[in-house]
N, C-alpha and C positions, 0 to 999 in steps of 0.2 A: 743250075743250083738255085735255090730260093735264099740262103741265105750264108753271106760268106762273112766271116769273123777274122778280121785283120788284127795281128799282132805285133808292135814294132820293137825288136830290141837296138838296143847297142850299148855296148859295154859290160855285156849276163852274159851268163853261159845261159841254154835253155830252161836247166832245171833252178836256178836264181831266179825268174821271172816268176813273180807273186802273181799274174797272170794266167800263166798259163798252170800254174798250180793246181790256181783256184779253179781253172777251169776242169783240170785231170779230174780234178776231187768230185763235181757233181755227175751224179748219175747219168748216162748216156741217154736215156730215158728223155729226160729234161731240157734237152738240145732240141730247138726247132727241125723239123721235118725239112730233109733235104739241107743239111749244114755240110758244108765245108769250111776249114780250119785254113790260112793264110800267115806262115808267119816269116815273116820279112826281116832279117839280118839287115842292119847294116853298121856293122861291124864295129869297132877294128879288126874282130879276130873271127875268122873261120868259126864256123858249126864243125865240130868233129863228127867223124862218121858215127858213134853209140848216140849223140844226141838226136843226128837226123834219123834214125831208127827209132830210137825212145818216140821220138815226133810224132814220125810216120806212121807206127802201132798205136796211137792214140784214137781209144776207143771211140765209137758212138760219132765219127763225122764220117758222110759219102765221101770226101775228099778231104785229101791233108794235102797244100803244098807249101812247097820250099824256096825262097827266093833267097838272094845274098848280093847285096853290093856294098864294098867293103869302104869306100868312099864316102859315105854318108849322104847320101842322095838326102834332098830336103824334103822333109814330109808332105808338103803338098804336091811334091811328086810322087813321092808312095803310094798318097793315099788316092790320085787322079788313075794310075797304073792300077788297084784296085779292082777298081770300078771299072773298069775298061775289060776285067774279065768277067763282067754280062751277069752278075747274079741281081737278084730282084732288089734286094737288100745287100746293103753293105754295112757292117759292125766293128767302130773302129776302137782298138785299145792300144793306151802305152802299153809298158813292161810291166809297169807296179800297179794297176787295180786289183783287188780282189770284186769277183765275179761270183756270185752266190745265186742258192734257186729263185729270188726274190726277182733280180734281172729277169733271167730267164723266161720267167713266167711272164715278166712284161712285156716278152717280145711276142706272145700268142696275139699280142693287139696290135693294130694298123693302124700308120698314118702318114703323113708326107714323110713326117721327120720326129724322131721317137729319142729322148734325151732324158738321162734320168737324173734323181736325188744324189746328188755326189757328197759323200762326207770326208772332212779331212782331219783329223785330230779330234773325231770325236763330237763335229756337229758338221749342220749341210753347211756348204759353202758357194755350191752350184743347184741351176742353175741361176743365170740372176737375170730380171725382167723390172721395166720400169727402173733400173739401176737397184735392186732391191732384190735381196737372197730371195730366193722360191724356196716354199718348206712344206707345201704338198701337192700331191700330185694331179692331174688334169691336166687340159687344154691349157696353151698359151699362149698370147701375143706374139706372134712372130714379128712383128715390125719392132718390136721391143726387146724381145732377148736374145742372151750371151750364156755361153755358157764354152766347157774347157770339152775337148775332139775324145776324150777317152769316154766311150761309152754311147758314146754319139750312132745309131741306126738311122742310116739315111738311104730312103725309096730312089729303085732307079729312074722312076717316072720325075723324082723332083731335080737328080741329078740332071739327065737332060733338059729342064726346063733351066736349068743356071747357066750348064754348058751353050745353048742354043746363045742365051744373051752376052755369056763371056768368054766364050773359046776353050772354057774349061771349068770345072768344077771347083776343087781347091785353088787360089790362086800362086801360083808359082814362081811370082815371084818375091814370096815369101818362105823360108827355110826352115827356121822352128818356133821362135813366138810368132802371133802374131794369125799364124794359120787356122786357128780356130775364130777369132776376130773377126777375120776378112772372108771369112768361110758368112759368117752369121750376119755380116753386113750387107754380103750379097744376097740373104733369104730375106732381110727384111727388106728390100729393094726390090725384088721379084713380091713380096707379099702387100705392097702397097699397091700394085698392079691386077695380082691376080689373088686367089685361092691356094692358103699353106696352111693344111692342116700342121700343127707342132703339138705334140702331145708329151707330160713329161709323165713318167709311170719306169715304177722300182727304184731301185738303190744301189751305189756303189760306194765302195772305200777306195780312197783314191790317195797315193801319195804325194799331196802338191807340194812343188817344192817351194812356193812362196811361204810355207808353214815351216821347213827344216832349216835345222841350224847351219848357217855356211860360213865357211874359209871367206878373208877379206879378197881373195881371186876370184873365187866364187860370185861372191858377191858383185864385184867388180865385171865379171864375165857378163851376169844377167843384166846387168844393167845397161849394157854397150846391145848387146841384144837387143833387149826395149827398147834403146834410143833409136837403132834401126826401123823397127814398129814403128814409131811414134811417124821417123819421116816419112815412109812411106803409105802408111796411113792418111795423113795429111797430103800427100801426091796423087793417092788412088781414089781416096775415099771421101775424103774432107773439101775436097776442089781448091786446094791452095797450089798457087802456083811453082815451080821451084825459085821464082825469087824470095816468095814469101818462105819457102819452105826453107833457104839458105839463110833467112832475119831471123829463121827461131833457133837453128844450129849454133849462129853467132850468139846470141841470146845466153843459148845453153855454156857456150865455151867462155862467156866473162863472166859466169858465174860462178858457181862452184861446185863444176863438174870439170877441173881441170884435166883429168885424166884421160878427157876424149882427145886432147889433143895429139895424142901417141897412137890414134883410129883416124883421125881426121882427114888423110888420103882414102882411106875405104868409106868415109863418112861423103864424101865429095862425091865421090865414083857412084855410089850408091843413090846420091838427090839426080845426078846424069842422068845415070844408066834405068834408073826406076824399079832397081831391083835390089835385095840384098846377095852382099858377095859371094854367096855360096850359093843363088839359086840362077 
């Protein structure tokens, strides 16, 4: 297959996902040549047997499959497992993009690594270069940009040249922030080396959640998240050591983020282990 389009739920049922919606809705026509459709559960709850059919019947791809694990495997696992089933291209989405002919069309153009216009409420918000929103489209600095994994086309030729230097693509041992970061710090690390074409071309609507309104849990949940990012960030990426990396934990905890203290056995485990707990 030339081009496989990954979909990650968890928490939708099939036909919830603004996703693959959007995808039903465009013409079969309009799908690159040689697509197959990937869409990966994981979970809490089962695909019932009418959705994986609904799925399956989905027009206009040579391949539709079906994956499920109900545990929540960490997205850089998902998205390494992917790729490992050999198509040219790999196209990754959350659950909530909307997917319009505009993408599509983008994707009749080549390049190492193909990343579009993301808008969230109504303006771009991805991706960002030189620390600065990108707001049209072309070529871009890859030793410079960042940008969020939904929508993200990435060539099997670049994947192996990451894998070759790091044992894997996504790096793994990161779980859900944090995976598109350390995905893009390792292109600009391979780019300051060699040759990375980045081309940014079309548009997507994308539901980020740093724009919707959240529960003080919520709120709370993403930010214990991030603090995970942050350490290990600075472990993998940053070259701080974990002594220095346990002076900026302390740091954080006499400040006024007293809340990690109720994390702070998974916060420890984590500067050890060099991974987050779930990956």
């Amino acid at each position: 297959m030339r081009t496989l389009f990954l979909v990650v739920l968890y928490g939708l049922r099939s036909e919830e996902s603004a996703t693959l919606n959007s995808l039903r809705a465009q013409s079969p026509a309009s799908l690159p040549a040689d697509s197959a459709l990937l869409v990966w559960n994981n979970g809490p709850r089962s695909l019932e047997a009418g959705e994986r059919q609904a799925l399956l019947a989905a027009p206009g791809w040579g391949r539709v499959l079906i994956e499920e694990d109900l545990d929540n495997p960490p997205l850089s696992r998902v998205y390494n497992q992917a790729l490992r089933l050999g198509a040219e291209r790999l196209v990754i989405f959350d659950q909530d993009t909307v997917v319009d002919e505009r993408y599509l069309q983008a994707l009749t153009q080549r390049a190492d690594l193909l990343v579009p216009l993301v808008l969230g409420a109504g303006a771009v918000r991805y991706p960002h270069q030189y620390k600065a929103v990108v707001t049209e489209e072309g070529l871009l600095d890859p030793q410079a940009t960042v940008t969020i994994s939904s929508g993200l086309c990435l060539s099997q030729g670049l994947a192996q040249r990451i894998a070759a230097r790091h044992g894997d693509v996504f790096d793994e041992r990161f779980a859900l922030y944090g995976v598109d970061v350390s995905f893009f710090l390792r292109v600009q690390a391979l780019a300051r080396e060699e040759p990375v074409e980045l081309l940014c071309a079309g548009m997507l609507d994308h539901s980020l959640s740093e724009l919707e309104a959240e529960t003080p849990a919520q709120r709370r949940f993403r930010d214990v998240e991030k603090f995970y990012v942050a350490l290990l960030l600075r472990l993998h990426y940053k070259g701080a050591s974990r002594g220095k990396v346990l002076r900026y934990l302390g740091r954080q905890l006499l400040g006024n983020r007293l809340y990690l203290y109720g994390v702070l056995p998974r916060m420890l485990r984590t500067v050890f282990s060099g991974r987050h707990p779930r990956a």
